[in-house]
SENULUM-545662 format. One record per residue (C-alpha): residue in three letters; residue number from 1; x, y negated, z negated. Coordinates in Angstrom, 3 decimals. Example, Ala and Ser with C-alpha at 12.3 -4.5 7.8 and 13.67 -1.06 7.14 Angstrom:
PT  residuo  num         u         v         w
PT      Ala    1    12.300     4.500    -7.800
PT      Ser    2    13.670     1.060    -7.140
% end
This chain:
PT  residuo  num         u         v         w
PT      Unk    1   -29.548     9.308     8.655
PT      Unk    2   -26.052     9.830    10.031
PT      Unk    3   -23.775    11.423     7.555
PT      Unk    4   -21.654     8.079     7.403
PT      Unk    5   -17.866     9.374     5.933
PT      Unk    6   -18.568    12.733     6.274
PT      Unk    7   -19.385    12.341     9.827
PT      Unk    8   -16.572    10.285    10.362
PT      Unk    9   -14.185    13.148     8.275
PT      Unk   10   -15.406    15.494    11.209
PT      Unk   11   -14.362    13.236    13.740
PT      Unk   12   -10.838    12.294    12.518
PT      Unk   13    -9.135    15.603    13.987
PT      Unk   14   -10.872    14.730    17.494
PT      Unk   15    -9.429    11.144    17.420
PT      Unk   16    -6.125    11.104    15.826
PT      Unk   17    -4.762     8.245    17.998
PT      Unk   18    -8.377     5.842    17.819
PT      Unk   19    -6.172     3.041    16.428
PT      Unk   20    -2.760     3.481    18.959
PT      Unk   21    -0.352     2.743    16.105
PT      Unk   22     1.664     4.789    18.032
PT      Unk   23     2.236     5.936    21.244
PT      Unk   24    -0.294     9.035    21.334
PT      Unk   25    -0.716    11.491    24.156
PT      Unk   26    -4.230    11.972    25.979
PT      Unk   27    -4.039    15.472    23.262
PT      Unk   28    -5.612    13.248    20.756
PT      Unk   29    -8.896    14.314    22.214
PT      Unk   30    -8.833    18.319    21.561
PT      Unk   31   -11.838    20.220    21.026
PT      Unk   32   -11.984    20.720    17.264
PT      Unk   33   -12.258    24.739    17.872
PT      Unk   34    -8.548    24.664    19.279
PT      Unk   35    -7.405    21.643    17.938
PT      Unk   36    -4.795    23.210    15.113
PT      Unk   37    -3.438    26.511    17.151
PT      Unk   38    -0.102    25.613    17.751
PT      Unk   39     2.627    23.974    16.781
PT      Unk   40     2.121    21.107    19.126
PT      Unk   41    -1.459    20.699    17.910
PT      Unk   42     0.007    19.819    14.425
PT      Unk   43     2.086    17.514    15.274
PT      Unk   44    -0.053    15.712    17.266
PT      Unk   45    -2.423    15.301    14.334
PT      Unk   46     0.221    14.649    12.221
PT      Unk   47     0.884    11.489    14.579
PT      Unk   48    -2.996    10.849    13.662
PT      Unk   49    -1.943    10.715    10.209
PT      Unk   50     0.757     7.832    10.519
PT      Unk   51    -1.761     6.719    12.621
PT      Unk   52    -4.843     6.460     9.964
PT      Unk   53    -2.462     5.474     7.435
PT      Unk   54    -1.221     2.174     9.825
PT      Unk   55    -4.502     1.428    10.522
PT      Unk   56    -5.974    -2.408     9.355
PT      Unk   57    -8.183    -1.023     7.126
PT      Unk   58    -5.366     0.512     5.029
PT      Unk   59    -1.137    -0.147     5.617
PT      Unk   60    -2.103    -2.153     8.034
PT      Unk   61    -2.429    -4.302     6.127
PT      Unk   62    -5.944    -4.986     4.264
PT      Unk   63    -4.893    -3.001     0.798
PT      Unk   64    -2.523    -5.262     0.376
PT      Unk   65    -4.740    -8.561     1.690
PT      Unk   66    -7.150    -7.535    -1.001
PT      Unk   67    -4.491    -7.042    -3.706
PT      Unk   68    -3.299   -10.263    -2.876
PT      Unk   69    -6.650   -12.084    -2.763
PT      Unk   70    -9.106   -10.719    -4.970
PT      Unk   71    -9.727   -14.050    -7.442
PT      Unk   72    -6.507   -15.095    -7.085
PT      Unk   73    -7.421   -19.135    -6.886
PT      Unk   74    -4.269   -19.882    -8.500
PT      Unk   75    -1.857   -18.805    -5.551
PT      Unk   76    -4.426   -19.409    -2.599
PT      Unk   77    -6.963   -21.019    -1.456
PT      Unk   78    -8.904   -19.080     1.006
PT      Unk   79   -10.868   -21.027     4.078
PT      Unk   80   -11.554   -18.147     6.078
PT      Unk   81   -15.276   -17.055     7.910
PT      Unk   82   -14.925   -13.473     6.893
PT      Unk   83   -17.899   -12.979     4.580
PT      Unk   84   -16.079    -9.698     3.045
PT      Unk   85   -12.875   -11.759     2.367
PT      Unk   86   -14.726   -14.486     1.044
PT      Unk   87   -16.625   -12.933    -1.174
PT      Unk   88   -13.689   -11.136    -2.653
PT      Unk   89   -11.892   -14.212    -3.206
PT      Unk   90   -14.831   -15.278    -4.988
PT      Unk   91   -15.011   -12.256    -6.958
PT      Unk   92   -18.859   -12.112    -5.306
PT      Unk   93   -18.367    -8.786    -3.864
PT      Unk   94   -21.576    -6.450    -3.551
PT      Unk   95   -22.143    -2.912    -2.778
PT      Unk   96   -22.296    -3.789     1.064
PT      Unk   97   -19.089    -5.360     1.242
PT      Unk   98   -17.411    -4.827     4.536
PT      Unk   99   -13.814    -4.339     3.579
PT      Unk  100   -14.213    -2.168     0.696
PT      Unk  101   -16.315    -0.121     3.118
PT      Unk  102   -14.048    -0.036     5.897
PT      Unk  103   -10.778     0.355     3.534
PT      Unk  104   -12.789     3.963     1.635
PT      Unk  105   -13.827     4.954     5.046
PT      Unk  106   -10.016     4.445     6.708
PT      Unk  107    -8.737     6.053     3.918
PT      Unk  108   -10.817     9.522     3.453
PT      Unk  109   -10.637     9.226     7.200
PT      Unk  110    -6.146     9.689     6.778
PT      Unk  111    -6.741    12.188     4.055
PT      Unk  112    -9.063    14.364     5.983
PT      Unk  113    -6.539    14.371     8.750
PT      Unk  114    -3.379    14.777     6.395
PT      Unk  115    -5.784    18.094     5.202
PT      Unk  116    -6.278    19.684     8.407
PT      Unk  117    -2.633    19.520     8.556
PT      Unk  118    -1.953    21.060     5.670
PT      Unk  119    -4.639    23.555     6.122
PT      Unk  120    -2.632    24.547     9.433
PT      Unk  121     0.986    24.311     8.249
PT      Unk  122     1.698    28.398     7.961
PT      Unk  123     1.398    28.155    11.815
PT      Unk  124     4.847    26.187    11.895
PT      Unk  125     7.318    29.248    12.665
PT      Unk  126     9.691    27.723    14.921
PT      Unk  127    11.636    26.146    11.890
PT      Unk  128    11.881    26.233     8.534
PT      Unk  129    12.935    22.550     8.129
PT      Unk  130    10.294    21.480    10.546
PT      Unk  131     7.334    23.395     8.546
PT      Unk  132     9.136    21.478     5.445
PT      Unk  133     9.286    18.108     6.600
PT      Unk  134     5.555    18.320     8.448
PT      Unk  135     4.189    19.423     5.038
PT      Unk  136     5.556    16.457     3.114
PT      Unk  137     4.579    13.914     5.634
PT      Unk  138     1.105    15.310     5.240
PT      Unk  139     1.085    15.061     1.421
PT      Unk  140     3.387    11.650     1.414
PT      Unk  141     0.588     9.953     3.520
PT      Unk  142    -2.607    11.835     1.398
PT      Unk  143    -1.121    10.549    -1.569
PT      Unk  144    -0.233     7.257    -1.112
PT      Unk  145    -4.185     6.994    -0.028
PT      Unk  146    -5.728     8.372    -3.127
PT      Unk  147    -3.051     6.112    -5.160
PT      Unk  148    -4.616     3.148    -3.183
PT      Unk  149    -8.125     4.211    -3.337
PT      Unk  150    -7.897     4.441    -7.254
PT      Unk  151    -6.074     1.452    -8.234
PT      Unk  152    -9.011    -0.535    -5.572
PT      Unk  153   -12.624     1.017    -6.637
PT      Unk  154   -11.757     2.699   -10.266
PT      Unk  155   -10.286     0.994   -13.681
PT      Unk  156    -6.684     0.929   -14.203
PT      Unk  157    -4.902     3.417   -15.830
PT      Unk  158    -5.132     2.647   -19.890
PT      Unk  159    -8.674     0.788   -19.880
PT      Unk  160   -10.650     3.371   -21.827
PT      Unk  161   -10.396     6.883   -21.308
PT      Unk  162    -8.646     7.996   -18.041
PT      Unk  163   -10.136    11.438   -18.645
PT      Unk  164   -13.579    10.332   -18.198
PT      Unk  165   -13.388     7.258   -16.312
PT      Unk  166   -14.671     7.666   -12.771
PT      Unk  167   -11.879     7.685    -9.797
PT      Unk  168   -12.460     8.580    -6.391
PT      Unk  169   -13.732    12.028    -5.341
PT      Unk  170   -10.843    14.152    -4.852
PT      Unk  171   -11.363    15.875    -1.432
PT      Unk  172    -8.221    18.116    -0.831
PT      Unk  173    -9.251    20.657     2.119
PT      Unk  174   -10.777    19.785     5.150
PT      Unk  175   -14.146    18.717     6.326
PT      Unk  176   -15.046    21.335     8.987
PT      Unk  177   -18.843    21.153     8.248
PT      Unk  178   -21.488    19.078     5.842
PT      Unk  179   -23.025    21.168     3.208
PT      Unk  180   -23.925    20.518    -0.394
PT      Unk  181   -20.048    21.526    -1.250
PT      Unk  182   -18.893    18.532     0.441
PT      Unk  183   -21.216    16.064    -1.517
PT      Unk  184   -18.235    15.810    -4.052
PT      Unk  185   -18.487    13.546    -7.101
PT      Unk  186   -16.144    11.333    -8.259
PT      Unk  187   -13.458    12.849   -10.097
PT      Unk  188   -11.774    11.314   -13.268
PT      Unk  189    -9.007     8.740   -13.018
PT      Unk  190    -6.608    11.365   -15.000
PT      Unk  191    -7.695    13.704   -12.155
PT      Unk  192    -6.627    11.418    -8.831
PT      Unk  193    -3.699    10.112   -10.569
PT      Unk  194    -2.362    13.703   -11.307
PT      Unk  195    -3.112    14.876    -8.110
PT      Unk  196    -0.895    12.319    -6.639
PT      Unk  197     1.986    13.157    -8.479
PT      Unk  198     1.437    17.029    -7.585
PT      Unk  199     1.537    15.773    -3.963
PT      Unk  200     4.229    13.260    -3.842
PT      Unk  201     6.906    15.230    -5.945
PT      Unk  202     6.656    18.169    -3.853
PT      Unk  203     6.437    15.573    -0.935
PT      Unk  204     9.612    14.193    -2.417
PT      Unk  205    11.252    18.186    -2.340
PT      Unk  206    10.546    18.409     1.222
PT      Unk  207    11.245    15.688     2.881
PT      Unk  208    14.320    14.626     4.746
PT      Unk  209    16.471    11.833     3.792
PT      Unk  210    17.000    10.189     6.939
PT      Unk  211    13.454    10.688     9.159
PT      Unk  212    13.151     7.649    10.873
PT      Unk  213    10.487     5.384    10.960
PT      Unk  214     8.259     8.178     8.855
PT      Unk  215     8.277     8.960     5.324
PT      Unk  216    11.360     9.866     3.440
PT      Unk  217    12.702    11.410     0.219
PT      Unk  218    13.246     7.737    -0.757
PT      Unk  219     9.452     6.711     0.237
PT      Unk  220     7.978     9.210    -1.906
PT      Unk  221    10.628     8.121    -4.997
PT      Unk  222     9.337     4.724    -4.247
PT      Unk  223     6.206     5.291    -4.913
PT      Unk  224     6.272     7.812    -7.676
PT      Unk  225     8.143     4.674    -9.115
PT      Unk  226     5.172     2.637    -8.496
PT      Unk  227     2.643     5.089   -10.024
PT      Unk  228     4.278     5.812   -13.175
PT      Unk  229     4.764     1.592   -13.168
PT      Unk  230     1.283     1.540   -13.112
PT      Unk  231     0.859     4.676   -16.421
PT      Unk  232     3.050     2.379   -18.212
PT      Unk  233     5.699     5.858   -17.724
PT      Unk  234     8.637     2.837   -18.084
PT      Unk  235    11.633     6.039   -17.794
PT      Unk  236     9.700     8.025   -14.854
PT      Unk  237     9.567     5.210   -13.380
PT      Unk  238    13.242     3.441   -14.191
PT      Unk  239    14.521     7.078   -13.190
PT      Unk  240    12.951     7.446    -9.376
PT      Unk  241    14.133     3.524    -8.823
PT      Unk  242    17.362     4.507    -9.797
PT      Unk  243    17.467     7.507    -8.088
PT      Unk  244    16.357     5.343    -4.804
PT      Unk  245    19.337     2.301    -5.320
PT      Unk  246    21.970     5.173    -5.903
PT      Unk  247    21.526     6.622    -2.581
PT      Unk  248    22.650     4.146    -0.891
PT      Unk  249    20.402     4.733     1.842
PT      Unk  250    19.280     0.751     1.290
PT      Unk  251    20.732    -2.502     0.397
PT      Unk  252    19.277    -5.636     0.223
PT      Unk  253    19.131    -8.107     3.109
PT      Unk  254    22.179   -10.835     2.920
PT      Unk  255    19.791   -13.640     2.666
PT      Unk  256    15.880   -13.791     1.398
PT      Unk  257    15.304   -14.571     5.237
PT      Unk  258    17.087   -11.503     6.436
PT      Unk  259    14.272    -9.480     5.039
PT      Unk  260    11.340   -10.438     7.384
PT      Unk  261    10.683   -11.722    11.119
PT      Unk  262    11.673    -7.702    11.951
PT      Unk  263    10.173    -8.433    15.418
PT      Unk  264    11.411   -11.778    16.610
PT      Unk  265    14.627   -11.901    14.832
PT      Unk  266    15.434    -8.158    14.551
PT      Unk  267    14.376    -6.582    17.476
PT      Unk  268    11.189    -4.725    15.686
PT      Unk  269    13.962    -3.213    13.869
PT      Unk  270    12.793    -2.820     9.858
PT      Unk  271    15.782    -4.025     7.702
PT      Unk  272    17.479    -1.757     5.245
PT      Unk  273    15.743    -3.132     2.537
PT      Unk  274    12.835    -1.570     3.547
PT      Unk  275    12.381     1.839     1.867
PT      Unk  276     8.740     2.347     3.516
PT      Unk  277     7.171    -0.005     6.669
PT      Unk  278     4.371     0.261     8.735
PT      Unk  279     5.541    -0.298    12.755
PT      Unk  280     3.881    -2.986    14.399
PT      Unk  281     4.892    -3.324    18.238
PT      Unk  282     3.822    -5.554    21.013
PT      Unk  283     1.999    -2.909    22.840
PT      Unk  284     0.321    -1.857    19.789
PT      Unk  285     0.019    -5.027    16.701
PT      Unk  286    -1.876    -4.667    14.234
PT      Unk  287    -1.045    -6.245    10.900
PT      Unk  288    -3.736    -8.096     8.936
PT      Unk  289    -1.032    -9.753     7.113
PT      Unk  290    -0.209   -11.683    10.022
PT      Unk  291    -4.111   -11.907    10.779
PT      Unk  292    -5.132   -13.568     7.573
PT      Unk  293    -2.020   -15.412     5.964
PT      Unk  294    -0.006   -16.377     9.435
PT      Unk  295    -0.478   -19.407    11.517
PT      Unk  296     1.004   -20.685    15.230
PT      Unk  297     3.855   -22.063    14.447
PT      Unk  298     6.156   -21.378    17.253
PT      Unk  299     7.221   -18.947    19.514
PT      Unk  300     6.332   -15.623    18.192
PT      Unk  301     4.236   -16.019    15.499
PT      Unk  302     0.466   -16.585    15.413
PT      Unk  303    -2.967   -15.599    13.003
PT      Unk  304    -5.821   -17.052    11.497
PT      Unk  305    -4.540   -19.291     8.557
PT      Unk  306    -6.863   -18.160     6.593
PT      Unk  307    -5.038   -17.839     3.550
PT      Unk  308    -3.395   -20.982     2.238
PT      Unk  309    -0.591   -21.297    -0.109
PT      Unk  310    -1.308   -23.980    -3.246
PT      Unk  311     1.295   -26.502    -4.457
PT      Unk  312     0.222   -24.607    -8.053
PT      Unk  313     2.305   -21.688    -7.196
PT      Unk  314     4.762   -23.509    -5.540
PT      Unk  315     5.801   -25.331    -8.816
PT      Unk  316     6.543   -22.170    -9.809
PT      Unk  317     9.768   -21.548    -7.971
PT      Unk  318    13.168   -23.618    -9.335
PT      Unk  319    14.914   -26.523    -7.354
PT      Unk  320    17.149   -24.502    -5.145
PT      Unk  321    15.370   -21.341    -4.886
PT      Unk  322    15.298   -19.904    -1.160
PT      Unk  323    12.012   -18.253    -1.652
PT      Unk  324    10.837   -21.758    -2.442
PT      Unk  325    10.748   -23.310     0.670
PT      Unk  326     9.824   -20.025     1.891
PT      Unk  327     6.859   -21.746     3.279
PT      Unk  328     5.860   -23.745     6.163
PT      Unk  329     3.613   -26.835     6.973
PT      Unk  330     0.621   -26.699     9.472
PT      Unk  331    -1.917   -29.188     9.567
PT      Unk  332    -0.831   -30.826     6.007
PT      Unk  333    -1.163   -26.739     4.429
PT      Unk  334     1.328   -24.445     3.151
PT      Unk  335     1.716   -21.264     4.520
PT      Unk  336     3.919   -18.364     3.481
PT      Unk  337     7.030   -17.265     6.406
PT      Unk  338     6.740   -13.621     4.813
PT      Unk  339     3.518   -13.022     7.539
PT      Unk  340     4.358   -15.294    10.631
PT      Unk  341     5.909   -12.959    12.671
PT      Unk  342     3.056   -11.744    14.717
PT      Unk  343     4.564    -8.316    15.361
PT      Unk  344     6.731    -7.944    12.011
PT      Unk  345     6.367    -4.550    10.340
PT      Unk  346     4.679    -4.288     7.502
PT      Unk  347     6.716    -3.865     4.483
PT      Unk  348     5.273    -1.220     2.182
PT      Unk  349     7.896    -1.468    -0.303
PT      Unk  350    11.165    -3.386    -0.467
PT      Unk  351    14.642    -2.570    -2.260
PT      Unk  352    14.317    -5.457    -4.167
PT      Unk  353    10.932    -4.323    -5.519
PT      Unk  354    12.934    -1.052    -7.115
PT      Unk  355    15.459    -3.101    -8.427
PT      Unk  356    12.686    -5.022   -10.663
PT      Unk  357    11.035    -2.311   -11.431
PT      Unk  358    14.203    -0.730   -12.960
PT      Unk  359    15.030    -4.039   -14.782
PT      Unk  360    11.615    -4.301   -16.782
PT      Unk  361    11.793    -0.717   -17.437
PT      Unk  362    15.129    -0.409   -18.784
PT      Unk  363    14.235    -4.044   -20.706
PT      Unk  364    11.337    -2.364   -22.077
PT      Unk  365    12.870     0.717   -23.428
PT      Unk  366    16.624    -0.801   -24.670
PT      Unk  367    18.254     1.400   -21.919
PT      Unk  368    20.842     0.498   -19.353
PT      Unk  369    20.415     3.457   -16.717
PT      Unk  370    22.176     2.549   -13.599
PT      Unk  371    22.528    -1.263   -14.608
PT      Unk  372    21.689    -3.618   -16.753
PT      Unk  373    17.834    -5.531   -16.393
PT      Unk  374    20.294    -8.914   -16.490
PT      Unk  375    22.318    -7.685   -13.769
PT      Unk  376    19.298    -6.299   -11.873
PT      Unk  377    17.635    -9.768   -12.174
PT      Unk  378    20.691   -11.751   -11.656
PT      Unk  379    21.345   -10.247    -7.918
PT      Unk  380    17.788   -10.598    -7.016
PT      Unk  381    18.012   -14.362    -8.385
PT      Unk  382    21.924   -14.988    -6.371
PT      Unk  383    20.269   -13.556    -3.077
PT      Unk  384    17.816   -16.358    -3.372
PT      Unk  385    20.953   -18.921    -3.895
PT      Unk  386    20.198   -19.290    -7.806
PT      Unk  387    22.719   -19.170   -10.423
PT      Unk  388    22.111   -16.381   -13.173
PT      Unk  389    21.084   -16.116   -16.349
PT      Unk  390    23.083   -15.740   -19.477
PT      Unk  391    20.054   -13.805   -21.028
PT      Unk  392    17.108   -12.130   -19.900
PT      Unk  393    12.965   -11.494   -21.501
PT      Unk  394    10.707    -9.734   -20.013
PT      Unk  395     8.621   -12.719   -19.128
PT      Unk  396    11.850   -13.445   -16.444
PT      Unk  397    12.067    -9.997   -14.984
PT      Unk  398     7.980   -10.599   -14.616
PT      Unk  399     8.691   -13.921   -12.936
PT      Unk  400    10.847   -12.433   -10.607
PT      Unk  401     8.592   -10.163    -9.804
PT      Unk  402     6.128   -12.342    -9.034
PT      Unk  403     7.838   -14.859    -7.113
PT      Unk  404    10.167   -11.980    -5.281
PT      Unk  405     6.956   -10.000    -4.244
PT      Unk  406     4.552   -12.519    -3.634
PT      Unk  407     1.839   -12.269    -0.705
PT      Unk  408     3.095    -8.266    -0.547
PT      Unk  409     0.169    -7.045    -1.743
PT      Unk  410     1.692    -6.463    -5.737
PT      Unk  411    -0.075    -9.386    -7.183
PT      Unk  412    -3.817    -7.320    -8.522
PT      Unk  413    -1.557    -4.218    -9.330
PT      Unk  414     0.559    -6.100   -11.483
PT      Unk  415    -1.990    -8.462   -13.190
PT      Unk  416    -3.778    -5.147   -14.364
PT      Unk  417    -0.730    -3.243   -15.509
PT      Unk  418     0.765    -5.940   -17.459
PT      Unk  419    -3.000    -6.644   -19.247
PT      Unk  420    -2.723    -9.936   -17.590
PT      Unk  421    -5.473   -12.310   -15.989
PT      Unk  422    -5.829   -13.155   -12.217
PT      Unk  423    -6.613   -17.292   -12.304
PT      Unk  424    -8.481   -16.568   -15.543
PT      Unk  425   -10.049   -13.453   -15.362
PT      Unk  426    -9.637   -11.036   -17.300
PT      Unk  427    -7.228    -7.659   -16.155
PT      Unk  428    -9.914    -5.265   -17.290
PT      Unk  429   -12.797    -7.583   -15.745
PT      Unk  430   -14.993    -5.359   -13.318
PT      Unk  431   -15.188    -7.962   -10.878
PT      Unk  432   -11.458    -7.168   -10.183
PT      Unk  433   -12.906    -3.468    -9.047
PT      Unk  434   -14.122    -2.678    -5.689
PT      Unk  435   -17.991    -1.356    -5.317
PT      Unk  436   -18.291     2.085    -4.084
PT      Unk  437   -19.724     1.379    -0.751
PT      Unk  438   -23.603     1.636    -1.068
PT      Unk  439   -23.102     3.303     2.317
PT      Unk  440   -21.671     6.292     0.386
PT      Unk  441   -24.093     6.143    -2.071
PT      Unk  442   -26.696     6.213    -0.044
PT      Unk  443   -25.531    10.159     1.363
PT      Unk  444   -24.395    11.770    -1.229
PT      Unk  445   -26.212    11.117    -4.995
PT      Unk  446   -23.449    12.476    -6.822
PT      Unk  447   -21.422     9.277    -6.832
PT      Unk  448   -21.857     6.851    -9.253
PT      Unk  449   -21.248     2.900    -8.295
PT      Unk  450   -18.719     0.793   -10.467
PT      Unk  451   -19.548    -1.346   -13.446
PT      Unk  452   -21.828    -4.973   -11.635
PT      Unk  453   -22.625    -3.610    -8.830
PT      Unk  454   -26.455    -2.563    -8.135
% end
């Protein structure tokens, strides 16, 4: 029996550029014995990195497809032939489905590469700042997987004990050979959740401000924001927002509209608001986004239309709301603009996102650090051509949340963080978890499978 992840952990070194994300030399195919040497061996594997991490399985675009779709009746209705997709939608998942599978196996197969890059990075001399910013990369990408991995296939942080509760295994060096060491069991939610905080605060200390399209001091604040959201750590996570909004490396697009279509209205250019995107180009376009909730209709865009929009949530917008008519008709169905363009980036997170985020958590603890949660919600509501409020609750900032970040990939995140339901389920339900992949299983005994699944 082929040693399934494992196997494919050995192999991620030797193809680093299997997916073309990006533009990758014919050096994606060194012989593992000389593969991490040199400097240039590094980098190219850190390219293989970006590369896992931009694949469809993960930012490409499925994480957030299954956050988005996972029993959630109420916003869409799902027509699609994808059995894995379906079943999710129907909260009918088993141990065999496909894109849990292929989502675990894309990400271990990013963290294995992100560890023989670490394992290497002493053998960056040339420069300092180089050896700095190669290092964070490494650890921004590991640990926005394992954040991923354990909000998908483990309970949330808060539902019982996160000190026993089973994450994902925690595999931090690299796969070089299979031996009973590397049959690792799963380690506790407290476990993967502190791990990614060790990684993306020193990420956060070594990264560059300005780095391009790759991660940046602001990505990793971003999502440190996101994961102490999720631990219900309302100042952690009001402080990296602000810290993010007071750069002033980002503002918010003009218009609602100025924040998408990067490819056919912005030259494949991400907008400002965009703290952290995925690259999508016409050589190389991948973005299941597009696949699954985009539809021809007109030049430039294209997908499946698979994932239909209901009239149920779009009663939920007011008259005069921009993000409203956000929608188009094909065929008598709604469909969302966010996902039309066929090569638009992939927004990981937004501005506007951090802007929420520091509203509800300055609502939620009386504070006012760096503005006020009225004046937070009020310019995310007078972007989208609505008048503000005179008052705020935290059921508004929550609405704006929802109706800001919808189809984003948010939606399953913030059902279980709030204690919420997802079109009547329960937050805690275990049908909202993703099945270890029997596949797994099957190799090494020391995992244990979630809660329903046989």
């Amino acid at each position: 029996m082929k040693k399934y992840i494992l196997a494919s952990l050995l192999l991620a070194v030797l193809t680093v550029g299997c997916e073309k994300k990006l533009d990758v030399l014919p050096t994606q195919s060194i012989d593992q014995e000389n593969a991490l040497l040199t400097e240039g061996d590094i980098l190219v594997t850190l390219v293989g990195c970006y590369d896992g991490m931009q694949g469809a399985a993960t930012y490409g675009g499925d994480i957030m497809v299954l956050n988005e779709l996972i029993g959630n009746s109420d916003d869409i209705r799902f027509t699609g032939t994808f059995a894995g997709l379906s079943d999710a939608y129907r909260l009918e998942m088993t141990n065999t489905n496909t894109f849990a599978r292929d989502t675990w196996i894309g990400a271990y197969n990013t963290i294995n590469r992100c560890n023989n890059v670490l394992s290497a990075i002493d053998r960056i001399t040339s420069s300092a700042t180089l050896k700095a910013r190669v290092e964070g990369e490494a650890l921004f990408i590991r640990s926005t997987m394992y954040f991923e991995l354990v909000c998908l296939f483990a309970k949330t942080w808060g539902d019982g004990d996160n000190a026993t509760n089973p994450g994902v295994p925690l595999v931090l060096t690299p796969t070089a050979g299979v031996t009973d060491a590397d049959y690792k069991a799963r380690s506790s939610v407290a476990e993967v959740y502190n791990q990614v905080k060790t990684d993306l605060t020193r990420a956060e200390s070594l990264l560059p401000a300005s780095n391009g399209i790759f991660a940046t001091k602001n990505a990793a604040l971003a999502i440190l924001s996101r994961v102490a959201l999720m631990q219900g750590d309302y100042a952690a996570a009001r402080d990296y927002a602000n810290t993010v909004i007071a750069s002033g490396r980002h503002t918010l697009a003009t218009t609602f509209d100025g924040a998408w279509f990067t490819f056919i209205n912005n030259t494949g250019n991400s907008p400002s608001e965009y703290v952290f995107s995925m690259k999508v180009t016409a050589q190389d376009g991948t973005n299941s986004l597009n696949t699954y909730f985009g539809i021809n209709a007109g030049a430039g865009t294209a997908g499946r239309g698979d994932c239909k929009i209901q009239n149920a949530h779009l009663a939920k917008y007011e008259a005069g709301d921009a993000r409203g008519t956000y929608f188009t008709v094909v065929g008598g169905n709604n469909y969302t603009r966010k996902h039309l363009d066929r090569y638009g980036n992939v927004a990981v997170v937004r501005l506007a996102e951090l802007y929420l985020t520091r509203a509800e958590a300055n609502f939620r603890l009386g504070t006012e650090v760096g503005d006020t949660p009225l004046n937070d919600v009020n310019r995310i509501r007078t972007r989208s051509s609505l008048t503000g409020l005179g008052t705020v609750t935290l059921a508004d900032i929550l609405k704006e949340r929802y109706l800001e970040t919808a189809f984003e990939g948010n939606r399953l995140h913030d059902i279980k963080r709030t204690r919420g339901t997802q079109s009547g389920t329960a937050w805690n339900s275990p049908k909202l978890i993703l099945p270890i992949p029997q596949r797994e299983i099957d190799v090494n005994k020391n995992l244990v499978q979630n809660e329903g699944y046989f």
